[in-house]
N, C-alpha and C positions, 0 to 999 in steps of 0.2 A: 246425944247429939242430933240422931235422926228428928227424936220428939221434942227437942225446943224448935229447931227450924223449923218442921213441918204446921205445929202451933202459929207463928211466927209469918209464914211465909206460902202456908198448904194451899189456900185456897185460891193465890194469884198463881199456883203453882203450876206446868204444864205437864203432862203427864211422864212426860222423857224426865224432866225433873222430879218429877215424884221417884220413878223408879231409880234415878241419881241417889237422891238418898238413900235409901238403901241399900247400895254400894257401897257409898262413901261409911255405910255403919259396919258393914264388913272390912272395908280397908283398914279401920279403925284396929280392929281386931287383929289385924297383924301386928300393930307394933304393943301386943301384949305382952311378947317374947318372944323367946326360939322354939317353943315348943309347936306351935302353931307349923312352920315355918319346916321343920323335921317332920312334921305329918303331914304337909303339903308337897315337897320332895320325894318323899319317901312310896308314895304315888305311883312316881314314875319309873321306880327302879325295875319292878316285877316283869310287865312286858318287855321291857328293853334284857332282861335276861333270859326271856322266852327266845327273844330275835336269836341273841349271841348263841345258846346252848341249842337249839330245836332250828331254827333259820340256818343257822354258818353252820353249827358241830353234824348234825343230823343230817342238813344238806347235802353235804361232804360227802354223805353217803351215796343220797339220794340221784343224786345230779340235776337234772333239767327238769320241769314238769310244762306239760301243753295246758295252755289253758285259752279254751277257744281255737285260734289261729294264727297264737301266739304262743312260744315258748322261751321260759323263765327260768332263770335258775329258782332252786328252793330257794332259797332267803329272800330273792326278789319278792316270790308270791307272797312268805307269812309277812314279809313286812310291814306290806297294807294291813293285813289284819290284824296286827300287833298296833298299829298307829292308829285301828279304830278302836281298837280296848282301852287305849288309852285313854280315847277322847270321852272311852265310856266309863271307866275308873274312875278319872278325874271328875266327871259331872255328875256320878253318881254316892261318890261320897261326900259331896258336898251335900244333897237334898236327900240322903237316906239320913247319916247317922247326925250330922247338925243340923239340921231342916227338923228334923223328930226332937232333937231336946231343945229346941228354941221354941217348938211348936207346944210338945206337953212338959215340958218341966221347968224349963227358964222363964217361959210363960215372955219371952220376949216380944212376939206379937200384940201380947195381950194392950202394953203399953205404947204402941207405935199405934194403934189401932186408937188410943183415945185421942190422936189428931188427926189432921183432913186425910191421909193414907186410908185407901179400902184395901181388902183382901188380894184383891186384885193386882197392886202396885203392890204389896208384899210379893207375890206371887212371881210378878215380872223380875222385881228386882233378883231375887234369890236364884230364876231361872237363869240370869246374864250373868250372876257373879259365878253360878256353876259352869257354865260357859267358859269363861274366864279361867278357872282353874284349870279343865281340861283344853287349854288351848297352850295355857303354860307348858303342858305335858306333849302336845303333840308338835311345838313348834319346836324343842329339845328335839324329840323324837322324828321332824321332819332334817332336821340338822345333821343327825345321826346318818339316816339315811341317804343322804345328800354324801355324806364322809367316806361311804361304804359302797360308793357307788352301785344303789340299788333304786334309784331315781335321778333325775338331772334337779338342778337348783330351778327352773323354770317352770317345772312339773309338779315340783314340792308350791311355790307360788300361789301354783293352782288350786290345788289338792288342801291349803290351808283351811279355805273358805267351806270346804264340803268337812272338815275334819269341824267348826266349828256350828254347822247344822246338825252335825251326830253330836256334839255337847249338849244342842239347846235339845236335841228329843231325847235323850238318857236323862238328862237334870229334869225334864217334866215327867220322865216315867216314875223318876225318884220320888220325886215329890208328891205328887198322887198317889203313891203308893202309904207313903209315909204318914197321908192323911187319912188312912185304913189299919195302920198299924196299931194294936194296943199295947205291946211292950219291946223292951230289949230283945226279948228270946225270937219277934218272929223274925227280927233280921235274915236269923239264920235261915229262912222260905228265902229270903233274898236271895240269899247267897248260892243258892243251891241255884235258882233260876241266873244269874250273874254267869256261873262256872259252868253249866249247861251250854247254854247261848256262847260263852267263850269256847268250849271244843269243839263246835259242832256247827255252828255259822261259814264253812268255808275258811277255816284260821289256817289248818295243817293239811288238809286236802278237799279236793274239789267236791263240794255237793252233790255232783253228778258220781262220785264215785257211789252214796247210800243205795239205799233199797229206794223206789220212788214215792214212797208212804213217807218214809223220813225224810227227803227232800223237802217236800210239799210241807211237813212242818218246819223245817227249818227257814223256808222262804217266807215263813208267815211271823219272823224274829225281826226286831228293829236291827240286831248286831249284823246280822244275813244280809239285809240292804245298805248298812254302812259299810262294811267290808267292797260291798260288788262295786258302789261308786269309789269309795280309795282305791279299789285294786286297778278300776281301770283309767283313774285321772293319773295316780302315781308312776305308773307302767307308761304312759302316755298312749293309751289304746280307748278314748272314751267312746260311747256307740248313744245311739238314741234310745236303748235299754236302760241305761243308767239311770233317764227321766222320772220312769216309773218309782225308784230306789226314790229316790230324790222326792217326788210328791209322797210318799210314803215318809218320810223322816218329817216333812213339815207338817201333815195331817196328823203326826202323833207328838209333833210339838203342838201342835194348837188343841189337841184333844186331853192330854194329860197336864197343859197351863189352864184349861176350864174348870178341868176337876178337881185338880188342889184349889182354885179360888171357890170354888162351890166348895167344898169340904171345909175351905178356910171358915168363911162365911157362918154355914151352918153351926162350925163348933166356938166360935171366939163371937159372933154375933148371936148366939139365940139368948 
């Protein structure tokens, strides 16, 4: 579908519509079946039982925690952090484990690539539908939260817009990465850096609790600055710190969207 339209249509084409198509080849792929559809669900479930079991069960225990000059119950805190994994779950399994076998094995680039489409509008498009998925997951997950009164509905509103800038820089971290990848087996380096950055970004207790050597790495984590702007758009405590988070997620979306189009590039055009 992509490649008769873009044939067809590429070169009066404008670039928002170039990246269109390849959405719309993605949409396509839902109505493959249910399986698609259970792996895209299935997503959301994992933090949302981190929240339940470790947020509310753990809590319980816990009671209040300070964070700043503000104090929170437990579940309040992990929630944010739960609602950034998500956004980072969902955009990273989109451009890790599909993004790699459309890239070397289905070779589906190969043939969208022989009409007016560059690497580039491959690139964007797969960036915004990873986007898209983990936005399905946070906006469940902002709904949640709204239920459990661990945000107001007006704060969650807010909080959407930042959950869907931690999509766009996980789905380009994915993605570059993906164009480094040589097999199935190094996922598993993924995963090890994925579940790292999840215990350890400020999810379950505050930063400032480590040694100050392991702070200073963890603030240097995309997940570390997602967390700090959810936790404090969601809370409704935003400060002018947060900026900092905030040009940091989009200097690593524009920096990991160059280098999957360079990597695209070099491997499907030499």
């Amino acid at each position: 579908m992509v490649t008769t339209y873009a044939v067809t249509h590429g070169r009066q084409m404008p670039a928002i519509s170039r990246v269109a198509s390849i959405l719309s080849r993605n949409v396509a792929a839902l109505r493959s079946g249910p399986s698609y559809w259970l792996v895209l669900l299935s997503g959301f479930f994992e933090p949302m039982l981190y929240l339940l079991s470790i947020g509310v069960g753990v809590g319980a225990l816990i009671g209040n925690i300070s964070v700043g000059d503000k104090t929170l119950s437990y579940a309040a805190f992990v929630a944010p952090a739960m609602l950034a994994v998500s956004a980072m779950s969902g955009a990273l399994a989109e451009t890790t484990y599909n993004f790699f076998a459309k890239f070397k094995f289905v070779r589906s680039y190969d043939s969208i690539l022989a009409t007016p489409l560059k690497p580039m509008d491959i690139a964007a498009g797969e960036l915004v539908w990873a986007m898209l998925r983990g936005s399905l997951y946070t906006v469940c997950f902002l709904i949640i939260m709204v239920a459990l009164d661990l945000t107001t509905p007006l704060w969650a509103l807010v909080t959407l817009p930042a959950t869907m800038l931690v999509g766009l820089a996980f789905g380009s971290i994915g993605m570059a990465i993906s164009t480094m990848i040589r097999g199935w087996q190094d996922f598993d380096l993924v995963h090890v850096g994925q579940f790292s950055m999840f215990l350890f970004s400020g999810t379950f207790s505050p930063v400032q609790d480590y040694p100050f050597a392991v702070e200073i790495l963890i603030a240097l984590t995309p997940l570390y600055h997602a967390v700090e702007v959810l936790r404090a758009l969601s809370t409704g405590a935003p400060s002018l710190g947060i900026l900092v988070s905030i040009a940091y997620l989009a200097l690593t979306t524009l920096a990991g969207l160059m280098v999957a189009s360079r990597r695209m590039s070099k491997a499907l055009l030499a």
